[in-house]
C-alpha positions as CSV (number, residue, x, y, z in Angstrom):
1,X,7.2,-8.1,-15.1
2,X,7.5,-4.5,-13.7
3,X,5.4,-2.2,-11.3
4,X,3.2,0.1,-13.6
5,X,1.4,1.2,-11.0
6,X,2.0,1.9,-7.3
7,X,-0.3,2.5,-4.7
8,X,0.5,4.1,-0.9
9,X,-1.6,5.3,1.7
10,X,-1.9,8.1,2.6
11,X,-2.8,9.6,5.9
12,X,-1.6,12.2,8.6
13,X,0.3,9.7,10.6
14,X,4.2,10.6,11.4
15,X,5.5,7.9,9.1
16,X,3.4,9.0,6.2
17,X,6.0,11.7,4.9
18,X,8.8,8.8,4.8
19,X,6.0,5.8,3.2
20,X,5.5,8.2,0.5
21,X,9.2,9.6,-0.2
22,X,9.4,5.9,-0.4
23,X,6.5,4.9,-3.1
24,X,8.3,8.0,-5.1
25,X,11.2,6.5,-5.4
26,X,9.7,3.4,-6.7
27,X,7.5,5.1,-9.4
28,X,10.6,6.9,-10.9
29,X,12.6,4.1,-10.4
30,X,10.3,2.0,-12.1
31,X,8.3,4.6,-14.4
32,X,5.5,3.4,-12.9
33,X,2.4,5.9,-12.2
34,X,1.6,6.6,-8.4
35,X,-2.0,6.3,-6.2
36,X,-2.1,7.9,-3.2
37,X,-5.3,6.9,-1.7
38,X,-6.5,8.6,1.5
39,X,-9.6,7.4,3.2
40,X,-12.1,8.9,5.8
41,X,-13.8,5.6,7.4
42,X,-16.8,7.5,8.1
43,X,-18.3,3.9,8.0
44,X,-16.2,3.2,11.3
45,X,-18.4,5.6,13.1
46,X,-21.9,4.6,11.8
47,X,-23.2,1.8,12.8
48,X,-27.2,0.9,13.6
49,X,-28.7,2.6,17.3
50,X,-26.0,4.7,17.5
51,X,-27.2,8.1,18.5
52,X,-23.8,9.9,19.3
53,X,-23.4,10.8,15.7
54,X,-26.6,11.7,14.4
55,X,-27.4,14.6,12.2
56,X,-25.6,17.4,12.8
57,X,-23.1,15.6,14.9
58,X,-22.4,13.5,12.0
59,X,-22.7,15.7,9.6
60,X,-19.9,17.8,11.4
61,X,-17.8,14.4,12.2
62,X,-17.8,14.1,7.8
63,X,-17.2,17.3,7.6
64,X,-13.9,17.0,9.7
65,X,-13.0,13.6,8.8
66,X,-13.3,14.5,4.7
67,X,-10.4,18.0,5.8
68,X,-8.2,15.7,7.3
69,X,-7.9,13.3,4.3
70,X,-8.0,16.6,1.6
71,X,-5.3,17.5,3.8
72,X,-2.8,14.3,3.8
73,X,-3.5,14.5,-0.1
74,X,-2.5,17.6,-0.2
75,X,0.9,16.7,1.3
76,X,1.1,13.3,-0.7
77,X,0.8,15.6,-3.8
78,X,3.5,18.4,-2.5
79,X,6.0,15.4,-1.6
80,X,5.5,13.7,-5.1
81,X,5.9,16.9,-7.2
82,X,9.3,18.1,-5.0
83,X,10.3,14.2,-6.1
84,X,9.8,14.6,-9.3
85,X,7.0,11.9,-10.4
86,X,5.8,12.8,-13.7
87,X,2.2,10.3,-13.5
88,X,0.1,10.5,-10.5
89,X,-3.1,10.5,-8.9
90,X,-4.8,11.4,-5.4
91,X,-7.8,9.9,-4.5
92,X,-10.3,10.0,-1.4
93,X,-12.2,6.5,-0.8
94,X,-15.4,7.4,1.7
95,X,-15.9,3.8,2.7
96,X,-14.2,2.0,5.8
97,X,-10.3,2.5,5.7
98,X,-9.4,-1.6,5.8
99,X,-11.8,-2.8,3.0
100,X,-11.6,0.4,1.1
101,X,-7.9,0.3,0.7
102,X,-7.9,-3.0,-0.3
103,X,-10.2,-2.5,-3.0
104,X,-8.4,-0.1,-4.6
105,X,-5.1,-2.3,-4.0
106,X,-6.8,-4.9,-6.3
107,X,-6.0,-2.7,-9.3
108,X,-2.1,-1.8,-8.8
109,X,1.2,-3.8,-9.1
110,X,2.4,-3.3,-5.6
111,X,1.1,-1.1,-2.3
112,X,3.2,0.8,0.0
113,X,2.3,0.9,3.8
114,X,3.5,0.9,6.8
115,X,3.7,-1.7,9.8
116,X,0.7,-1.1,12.0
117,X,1.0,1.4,15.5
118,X,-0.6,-0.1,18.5
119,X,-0.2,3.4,19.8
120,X,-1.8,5.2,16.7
121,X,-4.8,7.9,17.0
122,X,-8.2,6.6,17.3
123,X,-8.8,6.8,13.7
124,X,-6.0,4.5,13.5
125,X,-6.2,0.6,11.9
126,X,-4.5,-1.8,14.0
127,X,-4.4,-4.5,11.7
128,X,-4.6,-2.3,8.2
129,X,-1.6,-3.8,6.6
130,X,-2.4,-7.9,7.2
131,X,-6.0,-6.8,6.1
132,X,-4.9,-5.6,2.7
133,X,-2.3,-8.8,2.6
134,X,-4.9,-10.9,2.8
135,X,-8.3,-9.5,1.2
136,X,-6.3,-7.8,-1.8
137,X,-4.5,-10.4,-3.8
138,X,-1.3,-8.5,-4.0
139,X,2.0,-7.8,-3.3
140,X,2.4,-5.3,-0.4
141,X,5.2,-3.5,0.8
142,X,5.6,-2.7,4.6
143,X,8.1,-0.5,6.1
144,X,8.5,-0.2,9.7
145,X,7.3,2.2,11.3
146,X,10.3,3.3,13.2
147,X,12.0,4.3,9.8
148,X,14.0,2.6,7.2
149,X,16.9,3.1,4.6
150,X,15.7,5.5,1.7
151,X,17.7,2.9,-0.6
152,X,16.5,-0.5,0.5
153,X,16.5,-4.0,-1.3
154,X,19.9,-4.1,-2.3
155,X,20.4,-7.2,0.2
156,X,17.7,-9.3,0.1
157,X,16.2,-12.1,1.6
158,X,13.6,-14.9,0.9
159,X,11.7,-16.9,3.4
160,X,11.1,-20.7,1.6
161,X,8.7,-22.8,2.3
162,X,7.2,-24.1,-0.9
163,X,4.1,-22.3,-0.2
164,X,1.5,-20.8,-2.7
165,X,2.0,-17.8,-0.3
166,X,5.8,-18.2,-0.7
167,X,5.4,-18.7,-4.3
168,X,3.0,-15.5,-4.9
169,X,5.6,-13.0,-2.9
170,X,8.7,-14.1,-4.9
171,X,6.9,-13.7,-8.9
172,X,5.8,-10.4,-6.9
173,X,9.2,-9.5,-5.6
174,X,10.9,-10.2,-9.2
175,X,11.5,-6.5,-10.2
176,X,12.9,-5.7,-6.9
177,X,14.8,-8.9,-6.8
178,X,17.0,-8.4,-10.1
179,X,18.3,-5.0,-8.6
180,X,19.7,-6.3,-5.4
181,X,23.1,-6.8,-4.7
182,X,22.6,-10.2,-2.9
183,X,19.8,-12.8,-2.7
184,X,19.9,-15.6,-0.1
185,X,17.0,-17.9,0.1
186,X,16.1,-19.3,3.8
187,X,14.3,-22.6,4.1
188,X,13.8,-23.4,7.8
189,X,13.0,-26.9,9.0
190,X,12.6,-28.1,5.5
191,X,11.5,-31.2,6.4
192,X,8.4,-30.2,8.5
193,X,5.7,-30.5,5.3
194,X,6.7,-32.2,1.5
195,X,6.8,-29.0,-0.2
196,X,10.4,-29.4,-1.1
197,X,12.6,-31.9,-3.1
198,X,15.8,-33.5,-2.3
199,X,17.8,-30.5,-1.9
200,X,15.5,-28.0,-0.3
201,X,15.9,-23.9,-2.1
202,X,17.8,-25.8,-5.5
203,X,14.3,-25.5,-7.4
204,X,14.2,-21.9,-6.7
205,X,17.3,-20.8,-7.1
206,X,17.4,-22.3,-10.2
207,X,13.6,-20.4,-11.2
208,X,15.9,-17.4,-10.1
209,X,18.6,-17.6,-12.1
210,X,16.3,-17.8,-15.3
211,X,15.5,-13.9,-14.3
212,X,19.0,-13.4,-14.5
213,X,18.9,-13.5,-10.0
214,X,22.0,-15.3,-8.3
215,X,21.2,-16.4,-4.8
216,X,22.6,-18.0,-2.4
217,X,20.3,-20.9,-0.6
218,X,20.7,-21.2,3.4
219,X,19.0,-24.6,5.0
220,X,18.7,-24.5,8.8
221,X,18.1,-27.9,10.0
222,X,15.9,-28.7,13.2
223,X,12.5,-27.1,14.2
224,X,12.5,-23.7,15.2
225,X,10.4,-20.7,15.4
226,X,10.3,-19.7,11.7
227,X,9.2,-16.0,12.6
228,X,12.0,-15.4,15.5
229,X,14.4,-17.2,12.9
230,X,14.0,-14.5,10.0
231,X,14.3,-12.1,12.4
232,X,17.4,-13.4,13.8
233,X,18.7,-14.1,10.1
234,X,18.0,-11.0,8.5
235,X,19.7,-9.0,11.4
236,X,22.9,-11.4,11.0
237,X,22.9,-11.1,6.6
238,X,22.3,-7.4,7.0
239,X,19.2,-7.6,5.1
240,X,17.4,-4.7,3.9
241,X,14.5,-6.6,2.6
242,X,12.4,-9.3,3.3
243,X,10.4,-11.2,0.9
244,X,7.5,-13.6,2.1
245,X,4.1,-15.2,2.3
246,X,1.3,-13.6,4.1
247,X,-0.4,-16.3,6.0
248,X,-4.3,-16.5,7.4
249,X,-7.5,-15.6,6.7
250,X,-10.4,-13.8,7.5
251,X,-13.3,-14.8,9.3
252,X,-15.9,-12.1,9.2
253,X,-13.7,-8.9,10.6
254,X,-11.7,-11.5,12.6
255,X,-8.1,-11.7,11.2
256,X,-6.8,-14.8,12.0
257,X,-3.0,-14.5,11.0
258,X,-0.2,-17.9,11.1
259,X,2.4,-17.4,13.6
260,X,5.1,-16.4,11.7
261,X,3.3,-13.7,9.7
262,X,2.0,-12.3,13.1
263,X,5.6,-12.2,14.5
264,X,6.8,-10.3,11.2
265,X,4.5,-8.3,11.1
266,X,5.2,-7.2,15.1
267,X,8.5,-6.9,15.2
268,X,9.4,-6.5,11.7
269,X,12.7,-4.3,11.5
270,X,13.4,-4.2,7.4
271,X,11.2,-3.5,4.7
272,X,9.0,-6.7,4.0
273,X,7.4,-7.7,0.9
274,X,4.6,-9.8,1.4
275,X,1.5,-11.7,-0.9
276,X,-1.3,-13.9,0.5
């Protein structure tokens, strides 16, 4: 398996410049051709009774809101060319940003976006990156947004649980996987569920080492708080990537996320790789 195609959003955010010097890297590194998708969410601002943008005014609001997404494209396809992608693509979805991106997420190998901003503009998704986790059936790649290593992954780890979640981010993670350095494995509280066998992280590391991946398996004993623990662990392994399930679901527009994967997802310091 390898990433053939690459999706990353594309907005006019401060971290957008560094999300997509990121997806570049990935599409020469793995010849893969490169999306950027920029959306307006002129849905956001329609919605029935709702005088405020009638008419003109909303005529006028598309107007601005289709400039500002011509104009992130713009730099997505200025940043791409200085890096030197040969195969790539701009595209502007006019539906809401969430559902929108998603859809077109369906159709690529892996997505590159970045942890949400509480403090971001008001066309600004709060919970845009668990959306897309969990509505587009694949992998996505989240970079914090207070920055990240341009080289990343070379010092990885894998949260264990036995999950399907668990299962879907590591067959995901495989390309990225068989370039790093060093792989350690992480089950916590391995006996909370039946998900594991005698000797909880052997099954995997064995899968692993089929694809040619060595890793090292770390068992920690006792109930803890699983997201506080990765946190913790990745910070004492020096990781520069983290690879796990997305957990939740949606309930109408109502994102109801597990604990860990809100936690991650909050104070997430290191690239994460994540599949629902």
């Amino acid at each position: 398996m390898s990433y053939k195609t690459i999706l990353v959003h594309v907005d006019l955010s401060e971290q957008a410049p560094r999300r997509i010097g990121t997806a570049a890297r990935l599409a020469l590194e793995f010849d893969a051709h490169l999306t950027g998708v920029a959306s307006t969410g002129l849905s956001n601002f329609i919605h029935p009774g709702t005088a405020e943008l009638s008419g003109g005014l909303l005529a006028a609001r598309y107007d601005e809101l289709i400039a500002d997404a011509q104009t992130g494209l713009d730099r997505f396809e200025a940043l791409v060319q200085h890096a030197g992608v040969p195969s790539f693509e701009r595209r502007l979805a006019s539906d809401d940003i969430d559902g929108g991106l998603a859809l077109h997420a369906r159709y690529c190998d892996l997505s590159v976006f970045t942890q949400a901003d509480p403090a971001g503009g008001p066309l600004a998704s709060h919970d845009l990156p668990e959306y897309v986790v969990l509505n587009a059936a694949r992998p996505v790649l989240l970079l914090p947004r207070a920055g990240h290593a341009d080289v990343f992954g070379t010092n990885a780890l894998i949260a264990w649980d036995g999950s399907h979640e668990a299962t879907r981010a590591v067959a995901f993670a495989l390309p990225l996987l068989k370039r790093a350095r060093r792989t350690v494995v992480a089950v916590l509280d391995p006996w909370r569920g039946n998900a594991h066998g005698d000797q909880p992280g052997a099954d995997l590391a064995l899968y692993l080492s089929r694809h040619g991946i060595a890793v090292e398996v770390r068992v920690q004993l006792g109930r803890v708080d699983r997201g506080d623990a990765l946190l913790t662990l990745a910070a004492d392994q020096g990781a520069d990537l983290l690879v796990m399930g997305g957990y939740g679901h949606a309930r109408a527009r109502e994102l109801l996320l597990g604990g860990v994967t809100k936690t991650i997802l909050r104070s997430m310091t290191v690239p994460v790789l994540m599949a629902h």
